[in-house]
PQR file with spaces between the fields and no chain letter, atoms N, CA, C, O and H, PARSE charges and radii, in Angstrom:
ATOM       1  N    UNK     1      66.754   22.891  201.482 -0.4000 1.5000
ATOM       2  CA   UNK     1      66.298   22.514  202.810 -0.0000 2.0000
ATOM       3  C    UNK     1      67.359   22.903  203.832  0.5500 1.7000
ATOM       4  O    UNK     1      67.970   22.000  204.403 -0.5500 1.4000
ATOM       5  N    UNK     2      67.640   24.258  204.122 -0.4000 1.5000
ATOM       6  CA   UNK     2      68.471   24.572  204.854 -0.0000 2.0000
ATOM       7  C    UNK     2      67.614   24.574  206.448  0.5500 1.7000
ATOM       8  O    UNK     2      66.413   24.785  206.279 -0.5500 1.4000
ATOM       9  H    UNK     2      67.144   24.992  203.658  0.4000 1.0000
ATOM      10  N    UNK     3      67.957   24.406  207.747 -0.4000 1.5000
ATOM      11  CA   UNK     3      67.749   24.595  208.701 -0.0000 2.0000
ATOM      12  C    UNK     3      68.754   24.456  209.749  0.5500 1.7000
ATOM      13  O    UNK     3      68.953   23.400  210.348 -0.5500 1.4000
ATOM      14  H    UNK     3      68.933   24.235  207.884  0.4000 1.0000
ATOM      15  N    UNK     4      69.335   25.463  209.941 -0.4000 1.5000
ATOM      16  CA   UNK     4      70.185   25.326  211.022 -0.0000 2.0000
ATOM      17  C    UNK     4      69.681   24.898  212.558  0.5500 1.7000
ATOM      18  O    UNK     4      70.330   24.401  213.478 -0.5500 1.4000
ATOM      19  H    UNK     4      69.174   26.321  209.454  0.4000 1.0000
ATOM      20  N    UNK     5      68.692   25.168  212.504 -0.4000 1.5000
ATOM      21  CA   UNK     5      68.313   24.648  213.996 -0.0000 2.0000
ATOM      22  C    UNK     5      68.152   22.799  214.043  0.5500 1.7000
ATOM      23  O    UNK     5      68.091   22.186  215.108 -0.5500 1.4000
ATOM      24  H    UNK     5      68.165   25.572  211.757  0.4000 1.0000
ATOM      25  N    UNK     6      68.111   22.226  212.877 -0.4000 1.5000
ATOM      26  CA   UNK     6      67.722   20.958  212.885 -0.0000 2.0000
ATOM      27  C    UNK     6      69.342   19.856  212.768  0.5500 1.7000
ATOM      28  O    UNK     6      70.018   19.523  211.794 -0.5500 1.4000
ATOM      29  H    UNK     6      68.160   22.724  212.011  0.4000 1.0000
ATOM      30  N    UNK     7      69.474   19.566  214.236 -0.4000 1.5000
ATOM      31  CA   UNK     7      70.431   18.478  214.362 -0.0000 2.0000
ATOM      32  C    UNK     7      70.386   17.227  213.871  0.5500 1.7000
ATOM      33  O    UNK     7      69.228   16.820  213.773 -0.5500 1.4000
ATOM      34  H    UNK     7      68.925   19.836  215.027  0.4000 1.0000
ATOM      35  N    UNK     8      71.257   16.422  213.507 -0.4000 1.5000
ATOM      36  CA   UNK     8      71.654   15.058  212.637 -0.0000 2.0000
ATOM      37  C    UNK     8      72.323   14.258  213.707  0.5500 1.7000
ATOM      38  O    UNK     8      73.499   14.618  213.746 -0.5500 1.4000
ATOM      39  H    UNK     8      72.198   16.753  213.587  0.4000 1.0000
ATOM      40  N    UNK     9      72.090   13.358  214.565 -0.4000 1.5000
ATOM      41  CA   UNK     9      73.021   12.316  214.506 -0.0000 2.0000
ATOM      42  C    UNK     9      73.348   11.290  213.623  0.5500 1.7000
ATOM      43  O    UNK     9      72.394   10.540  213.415 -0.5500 1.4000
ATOM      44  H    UNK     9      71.134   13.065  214.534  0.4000 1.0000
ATOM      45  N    UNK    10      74.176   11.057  213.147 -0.4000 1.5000
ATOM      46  CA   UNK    10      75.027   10.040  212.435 -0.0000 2.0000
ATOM      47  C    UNK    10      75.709    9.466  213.061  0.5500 1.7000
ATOM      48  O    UNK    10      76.697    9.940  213.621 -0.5500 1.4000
ATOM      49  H    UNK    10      74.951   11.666  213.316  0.4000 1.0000
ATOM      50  N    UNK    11      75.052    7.395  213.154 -0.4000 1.5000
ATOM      51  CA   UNK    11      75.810    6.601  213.754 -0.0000 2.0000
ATOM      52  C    UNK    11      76.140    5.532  212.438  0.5500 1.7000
ATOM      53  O    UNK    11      75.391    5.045  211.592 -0.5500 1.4000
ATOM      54  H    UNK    11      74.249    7.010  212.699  0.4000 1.0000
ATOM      55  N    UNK    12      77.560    5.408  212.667 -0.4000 1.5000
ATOM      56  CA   UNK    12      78.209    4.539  211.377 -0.0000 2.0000
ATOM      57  C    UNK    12      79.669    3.753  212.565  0.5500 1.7000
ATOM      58  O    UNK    12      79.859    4.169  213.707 -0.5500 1.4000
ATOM      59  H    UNK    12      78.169    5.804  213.355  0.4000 1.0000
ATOM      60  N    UNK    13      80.388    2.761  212.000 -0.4000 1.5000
ATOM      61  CA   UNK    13      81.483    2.051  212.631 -0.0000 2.0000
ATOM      62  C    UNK    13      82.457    2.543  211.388  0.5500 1.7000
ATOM      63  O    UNK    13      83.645    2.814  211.562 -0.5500 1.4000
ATOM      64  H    UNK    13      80.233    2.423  211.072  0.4000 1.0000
ATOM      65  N    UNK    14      82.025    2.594  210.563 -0.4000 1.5000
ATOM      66  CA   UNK    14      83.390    3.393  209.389 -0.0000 2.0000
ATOM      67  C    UNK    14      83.772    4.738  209.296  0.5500 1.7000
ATOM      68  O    UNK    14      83.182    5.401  208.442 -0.5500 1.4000
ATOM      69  H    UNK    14      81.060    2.374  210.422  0.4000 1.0000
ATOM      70  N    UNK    15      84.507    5.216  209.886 -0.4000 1.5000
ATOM      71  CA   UNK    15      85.137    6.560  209.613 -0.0000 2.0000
ATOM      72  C    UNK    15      84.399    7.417  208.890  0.5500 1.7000
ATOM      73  O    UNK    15      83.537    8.272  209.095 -0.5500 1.4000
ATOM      74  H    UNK    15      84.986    4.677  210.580  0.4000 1.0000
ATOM      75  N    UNK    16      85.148    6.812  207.727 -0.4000 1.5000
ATOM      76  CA   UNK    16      85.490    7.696  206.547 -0.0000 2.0000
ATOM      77  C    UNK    16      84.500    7.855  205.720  0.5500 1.7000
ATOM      78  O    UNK    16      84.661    8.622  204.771 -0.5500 1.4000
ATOM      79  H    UNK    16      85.848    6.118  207.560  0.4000 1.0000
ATOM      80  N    UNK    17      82.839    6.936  205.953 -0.4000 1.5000
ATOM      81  CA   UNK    17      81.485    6.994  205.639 -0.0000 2.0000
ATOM      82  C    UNK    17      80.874    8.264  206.184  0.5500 1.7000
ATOM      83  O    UNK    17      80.256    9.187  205.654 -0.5500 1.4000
ATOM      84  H    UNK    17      82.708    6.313  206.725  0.4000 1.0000
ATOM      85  N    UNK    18      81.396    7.901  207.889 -0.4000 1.5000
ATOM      86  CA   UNK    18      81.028    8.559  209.187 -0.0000 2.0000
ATOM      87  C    UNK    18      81.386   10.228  208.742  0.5500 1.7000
ATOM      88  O    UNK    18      80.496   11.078  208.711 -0.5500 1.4000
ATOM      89  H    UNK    18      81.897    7.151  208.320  0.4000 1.0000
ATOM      90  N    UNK    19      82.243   10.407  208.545 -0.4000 1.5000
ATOM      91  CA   UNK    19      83.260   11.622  208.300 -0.0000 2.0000
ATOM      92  C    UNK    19      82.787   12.531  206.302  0.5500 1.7000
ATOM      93  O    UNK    19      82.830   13.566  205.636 -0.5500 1.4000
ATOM      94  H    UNK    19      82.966    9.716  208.570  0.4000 1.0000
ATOM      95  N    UNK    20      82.482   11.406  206.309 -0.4000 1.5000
ATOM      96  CA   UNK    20      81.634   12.013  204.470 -0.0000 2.0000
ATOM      97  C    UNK    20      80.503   12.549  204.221  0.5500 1.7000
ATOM      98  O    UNK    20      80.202   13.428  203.412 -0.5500 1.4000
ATOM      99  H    UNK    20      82.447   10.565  206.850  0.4000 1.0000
ATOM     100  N    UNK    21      79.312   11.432  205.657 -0.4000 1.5000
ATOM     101  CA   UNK    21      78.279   12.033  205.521 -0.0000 2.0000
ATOM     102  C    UNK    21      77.651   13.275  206.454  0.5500 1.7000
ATOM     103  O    UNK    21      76.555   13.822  206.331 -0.5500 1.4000
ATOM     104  H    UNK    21      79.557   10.718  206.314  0.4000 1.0000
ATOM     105  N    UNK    22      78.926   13.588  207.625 -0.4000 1.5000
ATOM     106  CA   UNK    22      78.856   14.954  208.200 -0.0000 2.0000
ATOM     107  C    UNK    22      78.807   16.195  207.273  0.5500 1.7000
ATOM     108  O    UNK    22      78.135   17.226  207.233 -0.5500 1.4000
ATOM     109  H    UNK    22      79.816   13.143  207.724  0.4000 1.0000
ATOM     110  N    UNK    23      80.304   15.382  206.185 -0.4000 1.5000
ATOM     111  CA   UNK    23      80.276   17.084  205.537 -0.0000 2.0000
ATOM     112  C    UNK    23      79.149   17.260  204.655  0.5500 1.7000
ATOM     113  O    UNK    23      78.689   18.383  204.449 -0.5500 1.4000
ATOM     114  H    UNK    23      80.850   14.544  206.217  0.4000 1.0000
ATOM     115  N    UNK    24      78.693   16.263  204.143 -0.4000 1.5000
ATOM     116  CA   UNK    24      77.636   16.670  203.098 -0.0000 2.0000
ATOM     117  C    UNK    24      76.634   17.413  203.857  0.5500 1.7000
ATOM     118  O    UNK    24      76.004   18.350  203.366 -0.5500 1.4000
ATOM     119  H    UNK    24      79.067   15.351  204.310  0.4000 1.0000
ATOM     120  N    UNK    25      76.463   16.932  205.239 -0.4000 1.5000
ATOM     121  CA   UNK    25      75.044   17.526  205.421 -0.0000 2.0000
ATOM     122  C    UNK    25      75.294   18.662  206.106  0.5500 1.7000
ATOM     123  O    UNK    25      74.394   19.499  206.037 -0.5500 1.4000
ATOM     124  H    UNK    25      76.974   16.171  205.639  0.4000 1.0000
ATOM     125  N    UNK    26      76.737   19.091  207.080 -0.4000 1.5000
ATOM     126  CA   UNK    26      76.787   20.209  206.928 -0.0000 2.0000
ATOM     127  C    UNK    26      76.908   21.162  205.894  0.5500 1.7000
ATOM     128  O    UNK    26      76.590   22.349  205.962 -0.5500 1.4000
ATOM     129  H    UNK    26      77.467   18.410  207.136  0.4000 1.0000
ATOM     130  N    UNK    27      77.419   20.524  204.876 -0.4000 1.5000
ATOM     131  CA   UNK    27      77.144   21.600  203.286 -0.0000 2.0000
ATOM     132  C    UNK    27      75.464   21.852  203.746  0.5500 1.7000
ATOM     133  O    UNK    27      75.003   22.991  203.675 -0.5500 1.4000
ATOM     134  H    UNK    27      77.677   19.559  204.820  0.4000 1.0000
ATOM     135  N    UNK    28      74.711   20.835  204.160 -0.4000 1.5000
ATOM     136  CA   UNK    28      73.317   21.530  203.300 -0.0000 2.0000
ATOM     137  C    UNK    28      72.466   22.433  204.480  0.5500 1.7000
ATOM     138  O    UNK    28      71.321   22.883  204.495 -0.5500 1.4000
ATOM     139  H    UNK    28      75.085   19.909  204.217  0.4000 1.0000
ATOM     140  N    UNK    29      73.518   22.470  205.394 -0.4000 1.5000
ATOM     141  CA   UNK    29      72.992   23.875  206.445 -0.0000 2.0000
ATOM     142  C    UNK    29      72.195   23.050  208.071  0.5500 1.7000
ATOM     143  O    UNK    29      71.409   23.538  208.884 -0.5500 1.4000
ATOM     144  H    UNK    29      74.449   22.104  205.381  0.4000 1.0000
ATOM     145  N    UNK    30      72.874   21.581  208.005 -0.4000 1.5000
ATOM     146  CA   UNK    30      72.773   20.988  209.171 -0.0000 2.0000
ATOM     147  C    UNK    30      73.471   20.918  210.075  0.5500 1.7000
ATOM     148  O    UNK    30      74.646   20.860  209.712 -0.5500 1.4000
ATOM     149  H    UNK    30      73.513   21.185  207.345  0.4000 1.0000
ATOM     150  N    UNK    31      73.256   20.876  211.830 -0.4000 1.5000
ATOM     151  CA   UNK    31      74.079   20.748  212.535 -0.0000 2.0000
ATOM     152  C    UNK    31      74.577   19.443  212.678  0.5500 1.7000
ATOM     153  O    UNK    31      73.866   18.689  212.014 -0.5500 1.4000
ATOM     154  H    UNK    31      72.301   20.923  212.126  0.4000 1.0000
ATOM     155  N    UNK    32      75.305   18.958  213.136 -0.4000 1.5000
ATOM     156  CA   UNK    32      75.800   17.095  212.782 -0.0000 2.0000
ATOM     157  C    UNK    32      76.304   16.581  213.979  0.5500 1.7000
ATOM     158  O    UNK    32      77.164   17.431  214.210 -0.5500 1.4000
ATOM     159  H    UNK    32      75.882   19.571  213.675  0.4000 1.0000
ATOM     160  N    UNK    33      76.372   15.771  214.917 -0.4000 1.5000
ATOM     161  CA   UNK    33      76.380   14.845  216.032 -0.0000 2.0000
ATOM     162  C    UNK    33      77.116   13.639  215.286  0.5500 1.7000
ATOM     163  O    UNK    33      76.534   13.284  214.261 -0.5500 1.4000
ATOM     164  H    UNK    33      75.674   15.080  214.729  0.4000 1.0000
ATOM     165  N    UNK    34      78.313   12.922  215.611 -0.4000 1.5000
ATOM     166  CA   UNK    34      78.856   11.854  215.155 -0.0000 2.0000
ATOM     167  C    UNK    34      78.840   10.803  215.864  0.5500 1.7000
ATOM     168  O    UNK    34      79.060   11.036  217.052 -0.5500 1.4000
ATOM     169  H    UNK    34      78.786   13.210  216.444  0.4000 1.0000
ATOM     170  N    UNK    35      78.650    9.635  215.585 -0.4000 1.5000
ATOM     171  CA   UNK    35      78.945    8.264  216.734 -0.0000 2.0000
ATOM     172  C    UNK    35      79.227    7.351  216.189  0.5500 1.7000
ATOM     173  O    UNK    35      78.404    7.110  215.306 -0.5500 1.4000
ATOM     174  H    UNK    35      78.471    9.445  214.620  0.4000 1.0000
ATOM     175  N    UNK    36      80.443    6.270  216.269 -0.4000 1.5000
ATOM     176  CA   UNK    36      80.495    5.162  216.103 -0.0000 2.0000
ATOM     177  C    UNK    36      80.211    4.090  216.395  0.5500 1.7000
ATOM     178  O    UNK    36      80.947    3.143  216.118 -0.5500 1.4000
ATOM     179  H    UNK    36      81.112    6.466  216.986  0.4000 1.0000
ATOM     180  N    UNK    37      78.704    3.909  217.233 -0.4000 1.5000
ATOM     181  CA   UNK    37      78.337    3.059  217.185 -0.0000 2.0000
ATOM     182  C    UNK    37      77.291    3.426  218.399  0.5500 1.7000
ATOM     183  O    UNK    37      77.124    4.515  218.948 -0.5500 1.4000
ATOM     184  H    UNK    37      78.106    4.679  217.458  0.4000 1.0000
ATOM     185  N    UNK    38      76.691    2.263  218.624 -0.4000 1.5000
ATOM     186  CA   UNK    38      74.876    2.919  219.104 -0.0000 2.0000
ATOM     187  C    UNK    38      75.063    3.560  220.762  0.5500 1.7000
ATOM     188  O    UNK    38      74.529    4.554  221.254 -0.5500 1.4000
ATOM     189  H    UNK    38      76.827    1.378  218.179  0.4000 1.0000
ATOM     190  N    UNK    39      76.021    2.585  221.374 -0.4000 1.5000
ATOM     191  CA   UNK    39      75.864    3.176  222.922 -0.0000 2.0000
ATOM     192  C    UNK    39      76.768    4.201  222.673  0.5500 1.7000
ATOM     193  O    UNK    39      77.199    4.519  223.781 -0.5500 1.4000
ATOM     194  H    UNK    39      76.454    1.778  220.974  0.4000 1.0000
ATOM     195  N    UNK    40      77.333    4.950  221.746 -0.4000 1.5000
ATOM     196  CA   UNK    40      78.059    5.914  222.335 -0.0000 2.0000
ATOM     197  C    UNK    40      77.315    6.969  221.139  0.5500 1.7000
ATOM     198  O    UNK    40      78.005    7.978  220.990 -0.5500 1.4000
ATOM     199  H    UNK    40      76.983    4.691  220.846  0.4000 1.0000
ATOM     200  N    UNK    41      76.112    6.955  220.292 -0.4000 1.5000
ATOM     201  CA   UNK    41      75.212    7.581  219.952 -0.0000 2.0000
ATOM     202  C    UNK    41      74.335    8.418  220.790  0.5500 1.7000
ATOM     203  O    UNK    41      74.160    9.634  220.726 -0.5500 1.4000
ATOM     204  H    UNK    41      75.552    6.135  220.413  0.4000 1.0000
ATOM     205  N    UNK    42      73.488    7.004  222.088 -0.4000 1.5000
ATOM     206  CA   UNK    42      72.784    7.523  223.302 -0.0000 2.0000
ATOM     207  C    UNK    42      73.544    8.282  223.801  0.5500 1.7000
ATOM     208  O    UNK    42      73.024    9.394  223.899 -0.5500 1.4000
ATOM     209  H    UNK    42      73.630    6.015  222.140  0.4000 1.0000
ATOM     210  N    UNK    43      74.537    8.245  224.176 -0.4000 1.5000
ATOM     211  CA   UNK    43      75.168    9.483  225.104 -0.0000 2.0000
ATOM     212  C    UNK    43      75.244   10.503  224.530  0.5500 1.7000
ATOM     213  O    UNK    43      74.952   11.601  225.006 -0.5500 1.4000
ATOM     214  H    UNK    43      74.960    7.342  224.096  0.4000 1.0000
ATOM     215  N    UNK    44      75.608   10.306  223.529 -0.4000 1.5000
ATOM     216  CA   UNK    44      75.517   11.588  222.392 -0.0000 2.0000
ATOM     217  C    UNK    44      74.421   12.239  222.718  0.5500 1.7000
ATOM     218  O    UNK    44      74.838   13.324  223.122 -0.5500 1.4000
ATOM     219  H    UNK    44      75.845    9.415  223.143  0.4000 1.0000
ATOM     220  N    UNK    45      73.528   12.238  222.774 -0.4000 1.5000
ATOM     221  CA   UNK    45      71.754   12.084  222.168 -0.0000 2.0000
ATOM     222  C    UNK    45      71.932   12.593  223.971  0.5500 1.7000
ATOM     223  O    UNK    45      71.828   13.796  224.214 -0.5500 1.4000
ATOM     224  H    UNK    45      73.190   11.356  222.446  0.4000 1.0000
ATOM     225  N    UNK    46      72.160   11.744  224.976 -0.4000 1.5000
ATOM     226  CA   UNK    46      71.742   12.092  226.276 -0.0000 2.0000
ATOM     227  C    UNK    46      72.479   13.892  226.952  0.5500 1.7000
ATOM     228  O    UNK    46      72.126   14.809  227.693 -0.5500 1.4000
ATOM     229  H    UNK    46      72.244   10.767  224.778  0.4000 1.0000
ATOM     230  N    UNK    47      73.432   13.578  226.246 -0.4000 1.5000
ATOM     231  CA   UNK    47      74.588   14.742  226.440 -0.0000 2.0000
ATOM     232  C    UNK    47      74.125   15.895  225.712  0.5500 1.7000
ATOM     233  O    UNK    47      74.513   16.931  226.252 -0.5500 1.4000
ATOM     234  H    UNK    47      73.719   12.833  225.644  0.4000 1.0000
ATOM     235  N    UNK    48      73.401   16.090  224.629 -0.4000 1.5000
ATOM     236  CA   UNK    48      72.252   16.905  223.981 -0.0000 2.0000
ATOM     237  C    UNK    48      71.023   17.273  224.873  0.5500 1.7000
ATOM     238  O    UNK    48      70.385   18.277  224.555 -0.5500 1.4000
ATOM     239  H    UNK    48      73.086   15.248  224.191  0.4000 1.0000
ATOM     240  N    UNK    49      70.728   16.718  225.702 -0.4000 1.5000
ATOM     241  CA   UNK    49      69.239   16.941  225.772 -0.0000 2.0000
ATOM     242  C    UNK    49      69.263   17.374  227.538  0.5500 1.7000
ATOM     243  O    UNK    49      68.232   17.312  228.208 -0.5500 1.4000
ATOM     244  H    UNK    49      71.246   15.902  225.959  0.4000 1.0000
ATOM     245  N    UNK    50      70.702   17.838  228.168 -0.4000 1.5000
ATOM     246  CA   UNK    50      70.453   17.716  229.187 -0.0000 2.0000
ATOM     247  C    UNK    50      70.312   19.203  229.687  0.5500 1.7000
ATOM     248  O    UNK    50      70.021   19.435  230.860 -0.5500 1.4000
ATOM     249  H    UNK    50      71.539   17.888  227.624  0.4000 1.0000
């Protein structure tokens, strides 16, 4: 299931969860968005779409 056009946000408060499950899914040919926690997800997400 490779698709490079298909972005991931990942919101986690643990790092090193946060930081594990980027690489996996960039292994599987995803782009990846990180956040530690939900309001700084939306911006994420808002800062994407503008």
């Amino acid at each position: 299931m490779k698709n490079a056009s298909t972005t991931i946000l990942i919101i986690d408060d643990e790092p090193a969860f946060l930081q594990s499950m980027a690489d996996y899914l960039e292994d599987q040919g995803f782009q990846v968005r990180m956040a530690q926690n939900g309001r700084v997800g939306l911006e994420v997400m808002d800062n994407e779409h503008q």
